[in-house]
Backbone bond lengths (Angstrom), bond angles and torsions (degrees), N, CA, C in turn:
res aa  C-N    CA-C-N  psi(-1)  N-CA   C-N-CA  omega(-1)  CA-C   N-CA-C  phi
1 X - - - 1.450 - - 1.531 110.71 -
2 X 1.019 118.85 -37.24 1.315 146.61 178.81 1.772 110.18 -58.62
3 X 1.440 122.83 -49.35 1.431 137.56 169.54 1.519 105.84 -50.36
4 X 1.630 97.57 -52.87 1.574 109.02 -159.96 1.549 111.61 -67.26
5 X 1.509 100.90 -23.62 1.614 124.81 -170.29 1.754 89.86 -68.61
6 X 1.340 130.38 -57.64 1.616 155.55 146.40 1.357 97.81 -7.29
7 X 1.521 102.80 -73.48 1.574 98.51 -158.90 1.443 106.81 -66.66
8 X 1.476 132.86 -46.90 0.976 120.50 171.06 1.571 138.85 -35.93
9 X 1.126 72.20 -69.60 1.824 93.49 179.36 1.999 93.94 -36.41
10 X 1.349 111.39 -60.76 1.301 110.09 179.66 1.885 130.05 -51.93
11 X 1.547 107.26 -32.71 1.322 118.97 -171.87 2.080 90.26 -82.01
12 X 1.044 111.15 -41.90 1.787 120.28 -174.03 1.578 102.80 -48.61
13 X 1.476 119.23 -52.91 1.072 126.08 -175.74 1.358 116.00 -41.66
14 X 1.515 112.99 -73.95 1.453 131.35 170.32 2.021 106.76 -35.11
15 X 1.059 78.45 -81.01 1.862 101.09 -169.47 1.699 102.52 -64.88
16 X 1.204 136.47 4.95 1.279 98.54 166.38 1.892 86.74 -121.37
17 X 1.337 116.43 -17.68 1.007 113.01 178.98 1.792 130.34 -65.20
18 X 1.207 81.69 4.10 1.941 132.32 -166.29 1.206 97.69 -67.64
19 X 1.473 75.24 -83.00 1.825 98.03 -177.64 1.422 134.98 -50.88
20 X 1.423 108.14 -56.57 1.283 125.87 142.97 1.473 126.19 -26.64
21 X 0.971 115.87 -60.64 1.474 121.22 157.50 1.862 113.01 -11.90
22 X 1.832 83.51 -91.65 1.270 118.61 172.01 1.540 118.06 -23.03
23 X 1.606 99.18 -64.85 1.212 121.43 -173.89 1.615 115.77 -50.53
24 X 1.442 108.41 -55.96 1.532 126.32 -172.52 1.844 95.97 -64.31
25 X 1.659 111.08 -58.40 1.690 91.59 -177.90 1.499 128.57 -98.34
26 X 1.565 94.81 19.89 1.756 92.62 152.99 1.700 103.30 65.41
27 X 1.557 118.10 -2.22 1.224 111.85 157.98 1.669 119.69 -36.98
28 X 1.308 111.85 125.58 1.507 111.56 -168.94 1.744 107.76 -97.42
29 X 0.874 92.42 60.94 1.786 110.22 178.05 2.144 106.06 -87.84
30 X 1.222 109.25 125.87 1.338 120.86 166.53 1.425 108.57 -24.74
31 X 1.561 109.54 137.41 1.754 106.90 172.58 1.466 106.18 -61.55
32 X 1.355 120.64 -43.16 1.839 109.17 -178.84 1.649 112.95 -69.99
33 X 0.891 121.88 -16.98 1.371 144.90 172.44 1.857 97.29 -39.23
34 X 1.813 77.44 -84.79 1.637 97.85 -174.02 1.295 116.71 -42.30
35 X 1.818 115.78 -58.22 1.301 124.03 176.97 1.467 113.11 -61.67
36 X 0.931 150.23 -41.61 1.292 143.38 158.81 1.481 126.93 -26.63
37 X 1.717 98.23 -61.05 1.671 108.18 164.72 1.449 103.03 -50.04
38 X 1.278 125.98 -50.21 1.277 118.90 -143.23 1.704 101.02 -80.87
39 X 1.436 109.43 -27.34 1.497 96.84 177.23 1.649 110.03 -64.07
40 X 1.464 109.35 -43.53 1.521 119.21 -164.69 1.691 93.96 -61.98
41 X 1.038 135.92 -36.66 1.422 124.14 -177.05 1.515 120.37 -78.26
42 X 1.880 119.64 -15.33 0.966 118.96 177.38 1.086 104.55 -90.97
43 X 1.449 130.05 -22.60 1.691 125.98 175.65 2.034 104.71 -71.02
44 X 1.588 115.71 -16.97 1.653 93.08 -178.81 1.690 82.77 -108.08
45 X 1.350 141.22 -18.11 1.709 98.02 169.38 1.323 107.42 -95.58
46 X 1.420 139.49 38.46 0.941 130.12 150.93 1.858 104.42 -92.05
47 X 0.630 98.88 -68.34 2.077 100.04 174.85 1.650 98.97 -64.84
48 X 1.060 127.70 5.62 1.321 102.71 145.82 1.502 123.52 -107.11
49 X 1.605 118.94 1.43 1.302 118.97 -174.53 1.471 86.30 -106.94
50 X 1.026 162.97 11.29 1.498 158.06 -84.75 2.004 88.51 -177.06
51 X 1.164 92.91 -68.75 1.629 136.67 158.57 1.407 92.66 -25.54
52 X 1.093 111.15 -111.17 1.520 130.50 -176.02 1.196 112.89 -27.63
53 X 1.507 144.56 -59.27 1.117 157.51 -161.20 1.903 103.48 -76.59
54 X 1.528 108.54 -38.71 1.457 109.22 178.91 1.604 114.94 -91.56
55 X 1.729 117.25 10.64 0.946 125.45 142.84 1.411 141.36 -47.21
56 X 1.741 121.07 -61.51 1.097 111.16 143.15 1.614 138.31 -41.08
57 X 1.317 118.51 0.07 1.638 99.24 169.61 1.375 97.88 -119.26
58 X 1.679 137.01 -8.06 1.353 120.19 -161.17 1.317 81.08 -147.52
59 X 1.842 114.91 -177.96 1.459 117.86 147.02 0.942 124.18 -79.18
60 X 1.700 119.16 175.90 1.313 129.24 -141.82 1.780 112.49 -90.18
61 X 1.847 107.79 -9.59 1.293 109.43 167.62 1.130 112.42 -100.29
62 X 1.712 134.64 13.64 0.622 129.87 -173.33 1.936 121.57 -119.11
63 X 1.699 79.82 -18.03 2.065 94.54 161.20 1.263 81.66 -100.78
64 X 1.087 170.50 -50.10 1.805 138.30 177.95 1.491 114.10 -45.78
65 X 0.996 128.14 -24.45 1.285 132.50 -179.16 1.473 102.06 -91.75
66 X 0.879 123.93 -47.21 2.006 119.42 175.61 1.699 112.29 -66.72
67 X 1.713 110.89 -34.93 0.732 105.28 -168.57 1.809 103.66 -75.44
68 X 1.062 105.04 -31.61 1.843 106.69 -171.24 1.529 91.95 -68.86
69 X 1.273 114.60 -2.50 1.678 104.47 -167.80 1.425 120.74 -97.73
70 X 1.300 102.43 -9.60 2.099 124.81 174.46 1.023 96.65 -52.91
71 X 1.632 121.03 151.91 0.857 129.13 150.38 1.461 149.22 -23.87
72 X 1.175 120.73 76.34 1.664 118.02 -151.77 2.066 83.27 -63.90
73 X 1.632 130.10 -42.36 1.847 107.12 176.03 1.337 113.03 -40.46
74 X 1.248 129.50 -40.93 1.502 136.61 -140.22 1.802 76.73 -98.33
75 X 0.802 124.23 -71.04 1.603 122.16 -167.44 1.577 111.36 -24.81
76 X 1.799 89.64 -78.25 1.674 101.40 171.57 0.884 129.87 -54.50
77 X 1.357 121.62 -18.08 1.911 126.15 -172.28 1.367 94.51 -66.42
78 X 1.883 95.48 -45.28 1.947 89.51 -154.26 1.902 106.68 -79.96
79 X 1.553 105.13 -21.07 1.671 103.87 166.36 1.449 113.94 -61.28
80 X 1.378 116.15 -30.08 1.479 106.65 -158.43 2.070 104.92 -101.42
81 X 1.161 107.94 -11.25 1.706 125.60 161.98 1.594 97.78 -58.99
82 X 1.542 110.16 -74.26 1.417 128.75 -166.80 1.977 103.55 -30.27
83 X 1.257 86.48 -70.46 1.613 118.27 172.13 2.016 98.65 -31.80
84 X 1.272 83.43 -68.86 1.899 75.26 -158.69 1.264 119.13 -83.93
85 X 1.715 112.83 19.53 1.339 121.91 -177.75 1.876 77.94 -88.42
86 X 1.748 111.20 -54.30 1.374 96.89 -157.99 1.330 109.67 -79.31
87 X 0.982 137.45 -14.08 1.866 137.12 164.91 1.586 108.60 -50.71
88 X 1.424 100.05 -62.55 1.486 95.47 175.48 1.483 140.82 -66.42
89 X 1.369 106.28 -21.81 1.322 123.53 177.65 1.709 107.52 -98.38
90 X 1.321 114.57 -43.69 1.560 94.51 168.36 1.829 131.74 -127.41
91 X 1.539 87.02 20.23 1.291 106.34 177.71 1.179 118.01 89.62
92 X 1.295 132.20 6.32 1.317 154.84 139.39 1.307 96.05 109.16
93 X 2.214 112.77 161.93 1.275 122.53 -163.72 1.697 128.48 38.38
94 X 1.508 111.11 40.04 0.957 116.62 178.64 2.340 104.14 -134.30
95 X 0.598 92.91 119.78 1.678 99.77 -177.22 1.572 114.62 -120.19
96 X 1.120 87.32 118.35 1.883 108.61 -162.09 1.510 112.11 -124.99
97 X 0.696 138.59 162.68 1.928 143.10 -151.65 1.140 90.49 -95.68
98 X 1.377 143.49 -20.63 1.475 145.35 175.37 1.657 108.72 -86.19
99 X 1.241 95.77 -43.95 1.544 95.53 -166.95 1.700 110.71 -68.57
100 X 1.249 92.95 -55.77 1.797 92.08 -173.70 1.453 131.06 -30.59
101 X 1.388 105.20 -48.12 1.385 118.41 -177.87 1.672 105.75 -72.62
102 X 1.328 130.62 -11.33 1.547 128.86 150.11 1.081 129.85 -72.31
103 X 1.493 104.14 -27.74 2.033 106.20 171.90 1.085 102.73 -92.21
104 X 1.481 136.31 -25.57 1.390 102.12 162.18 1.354 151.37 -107.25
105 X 1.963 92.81 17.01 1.672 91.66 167.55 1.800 94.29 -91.73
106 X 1.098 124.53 -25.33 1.978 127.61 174.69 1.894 83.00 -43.79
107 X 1.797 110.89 -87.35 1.540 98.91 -165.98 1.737 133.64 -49.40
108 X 1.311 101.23 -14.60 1.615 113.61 153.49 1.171 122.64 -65.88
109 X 1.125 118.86 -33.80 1.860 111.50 -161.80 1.283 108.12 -105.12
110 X 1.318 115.44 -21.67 1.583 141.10 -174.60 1.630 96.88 -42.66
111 X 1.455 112.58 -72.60 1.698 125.11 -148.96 1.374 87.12 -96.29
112 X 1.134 141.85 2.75 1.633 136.69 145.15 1.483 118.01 -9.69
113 X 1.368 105.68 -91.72 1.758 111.88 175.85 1.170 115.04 -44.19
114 X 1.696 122.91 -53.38 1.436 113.70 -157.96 1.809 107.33 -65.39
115 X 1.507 101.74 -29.94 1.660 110.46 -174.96 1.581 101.59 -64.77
116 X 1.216 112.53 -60.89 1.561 110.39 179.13 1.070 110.72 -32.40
117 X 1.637 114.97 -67.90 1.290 103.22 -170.38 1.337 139.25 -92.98
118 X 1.290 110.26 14.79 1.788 131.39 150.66 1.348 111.92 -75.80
119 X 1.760 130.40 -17.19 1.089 117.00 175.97 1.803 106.84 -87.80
120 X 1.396 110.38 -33.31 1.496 125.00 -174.50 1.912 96.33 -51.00
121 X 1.701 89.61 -89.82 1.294 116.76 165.94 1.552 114.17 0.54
122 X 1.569 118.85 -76.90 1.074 138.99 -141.39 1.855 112.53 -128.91
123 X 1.578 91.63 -13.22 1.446 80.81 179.51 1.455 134.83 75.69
124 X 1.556 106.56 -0.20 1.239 104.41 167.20 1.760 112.90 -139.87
125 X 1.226 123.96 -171.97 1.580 115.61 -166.12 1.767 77.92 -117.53
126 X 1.201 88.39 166.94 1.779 120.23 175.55 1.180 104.50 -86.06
127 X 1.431 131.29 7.36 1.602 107.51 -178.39 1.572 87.13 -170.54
């Protein structure tokens, strides 16, 4: 629960920092446009905060290598939840003091099952 708490925090960075972006300079880029970038940026600061954090127990090519090794389902599930909480609720690329806190318990709860049961299954965690 604790990883997933990780992954988030890491995919949020990218992808809402995305939006925000977007949002603040009114760049007139397509809503799938935006969301698209914004997933692709939450999948590299998530493996790069992923990175950092699995530094303290190993070296640094060696949490790059675990980190590229997470679950890329569990990654995207929880970018692409995040995403369609805010498409649907505010028509997408728009981030509002209401909304946030829905995309990211949606991108939390999202990769739930598949992690469980890759740890059951398989015996090991996604991250």
């Amino acid at each position: 629960m604790r990883n997933t708490g990780w992954c988030l925090a890491g995919c949020a960075i990218g992808d809402l920092g995305t939006i925000y972006y977007f949002q603040v300079t009114g760049i007139p880029w397509p809503v799938w446009a935006i969301m698209s970038l914004a997933i692709v940026n939450g999948l590299i600061t998530s493996i790069a905060l992923e990175t950092i954090i699995l530094t303290r127990q190993m070296a640094l090519r060696a949490a790059f290598k675990t980190a590229i090794g997470m679950s890329l389902i569990s990654m995207v599930s929880m970018e692409a939840a995040m995403n369609l909480v805010d498409v649907a609720l505010t028509g997408g690329a728009v981030l509002t003091w209401w909304v946030v806190p829905l995309m990211l318990v949606a991108g939390y709860v999202t990769p739930l099952p598949y992690n469980y049961w890759r740890l059951k299954a398989h015996g090991k965690a996604c991250h």
